[in-house]
C-alpha positions in Angstrom: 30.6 50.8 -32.7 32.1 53.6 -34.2 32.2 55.6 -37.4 35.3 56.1 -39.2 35.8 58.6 -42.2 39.2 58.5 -43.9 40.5 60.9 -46.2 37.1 61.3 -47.9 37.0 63.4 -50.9 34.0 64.1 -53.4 34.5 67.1 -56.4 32.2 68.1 -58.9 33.3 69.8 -62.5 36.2 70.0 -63.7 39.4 71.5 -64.5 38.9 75.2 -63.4 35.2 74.7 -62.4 36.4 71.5 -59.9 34.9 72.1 -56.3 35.4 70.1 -53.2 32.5 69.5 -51.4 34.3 67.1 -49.1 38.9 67.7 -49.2 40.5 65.0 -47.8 38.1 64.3 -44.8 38.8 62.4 -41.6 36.7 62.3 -38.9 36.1 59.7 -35.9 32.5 59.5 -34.4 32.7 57.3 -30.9 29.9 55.0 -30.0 26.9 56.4 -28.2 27.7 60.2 -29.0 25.2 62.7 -30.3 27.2 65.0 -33.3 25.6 67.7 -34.8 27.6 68.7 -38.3 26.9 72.6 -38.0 28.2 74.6 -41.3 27.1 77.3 -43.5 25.3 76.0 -46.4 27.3 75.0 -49.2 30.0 73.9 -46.7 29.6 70.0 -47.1 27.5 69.1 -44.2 25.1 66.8 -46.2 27.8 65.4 -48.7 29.4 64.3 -45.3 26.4 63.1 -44.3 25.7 61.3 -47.1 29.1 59.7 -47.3 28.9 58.7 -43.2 25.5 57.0 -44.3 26.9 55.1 -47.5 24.3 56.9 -49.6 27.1 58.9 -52.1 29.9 56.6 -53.0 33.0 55.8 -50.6 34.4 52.9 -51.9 32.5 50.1 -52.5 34.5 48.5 -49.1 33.5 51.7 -46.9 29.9 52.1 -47.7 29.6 48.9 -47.1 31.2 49.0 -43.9 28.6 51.9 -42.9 26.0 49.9 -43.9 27.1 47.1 -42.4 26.8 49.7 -39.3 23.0 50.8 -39.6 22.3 47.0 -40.2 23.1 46.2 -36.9 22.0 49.2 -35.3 18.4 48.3 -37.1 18.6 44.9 -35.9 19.8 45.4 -32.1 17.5 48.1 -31.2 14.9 48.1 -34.1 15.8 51.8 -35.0 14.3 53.1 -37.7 16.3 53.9 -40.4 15.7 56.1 -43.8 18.1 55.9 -46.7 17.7 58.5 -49.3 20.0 57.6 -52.7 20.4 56.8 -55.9 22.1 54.0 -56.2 19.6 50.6 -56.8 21.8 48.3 -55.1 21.3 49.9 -51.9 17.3 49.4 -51.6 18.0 45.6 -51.1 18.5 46.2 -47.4 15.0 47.5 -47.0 12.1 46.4 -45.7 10.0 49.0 -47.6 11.1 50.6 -50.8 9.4 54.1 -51.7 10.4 55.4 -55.1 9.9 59.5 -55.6 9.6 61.1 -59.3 8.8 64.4 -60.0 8.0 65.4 -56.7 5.4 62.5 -56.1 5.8 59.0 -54.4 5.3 56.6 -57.6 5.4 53.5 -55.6 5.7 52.5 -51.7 5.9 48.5 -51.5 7.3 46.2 -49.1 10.9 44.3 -49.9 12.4 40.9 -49.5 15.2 42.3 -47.6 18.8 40.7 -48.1 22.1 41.0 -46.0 24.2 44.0 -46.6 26.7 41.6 -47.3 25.0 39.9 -50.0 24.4 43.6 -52.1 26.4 44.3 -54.7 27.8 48.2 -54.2 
């Protein structure tokens, strides 16, 4: 199973202070490889990153897609998988949730565990 990226884009500011971490973005990662995203910092590695993983926000139909993606991967070869976000809806496909504030873990508890399908992103 492969990843896809299409013509992803994420700014921050605007106006004159708008920056692209990520301009119109396309990328194609084939089943099995090993890819290392190598940039200087400030480049966009982990925005990428971050996209590829679902963790900032495609679409709601492309992060999805991804984590359709580490679901199975999780499920066929029991491959441990760490999200890091913000976003709420996302911790429904854990099996552990562990919440960070201010530098310290506040909470580190198992999760009933729903279908990637069934989350609303």
């Amino acid at each position: 199973m492969s990843i896809v990226i299409e013509d992803a884009v994420k700014k921050y500011g605007r106006g004159e202070s708008e920056i692209y971490a990520l301009n119109h973005v396309s990328l194609q990662i084939e089943s099995g490889e090993v890819c290392v995203i190598l940039g200087p910092s400030g480049s966009g590695k982990s925005t990428l990153l971050h996209m590829i993983g679902g963790l900032d926000q495609l679409d709601s139909v492309s992060a999805g897609e991804v984590l359709e993606i580490l679901e199975k991967i999780n499920e066929k070869y029991h491959t441990t998988i760490l999200i890091i976000t913000h976003n709420e809806n996302m911790a429904g496909m854990a099996d552990r949730i562990i919440r960070v504030h201010d530098g310290k873990i506040v909470s580190n508890e198992k999760n009933k565990k729903v279908r990637v399908k069934e989350l609303k992103i």
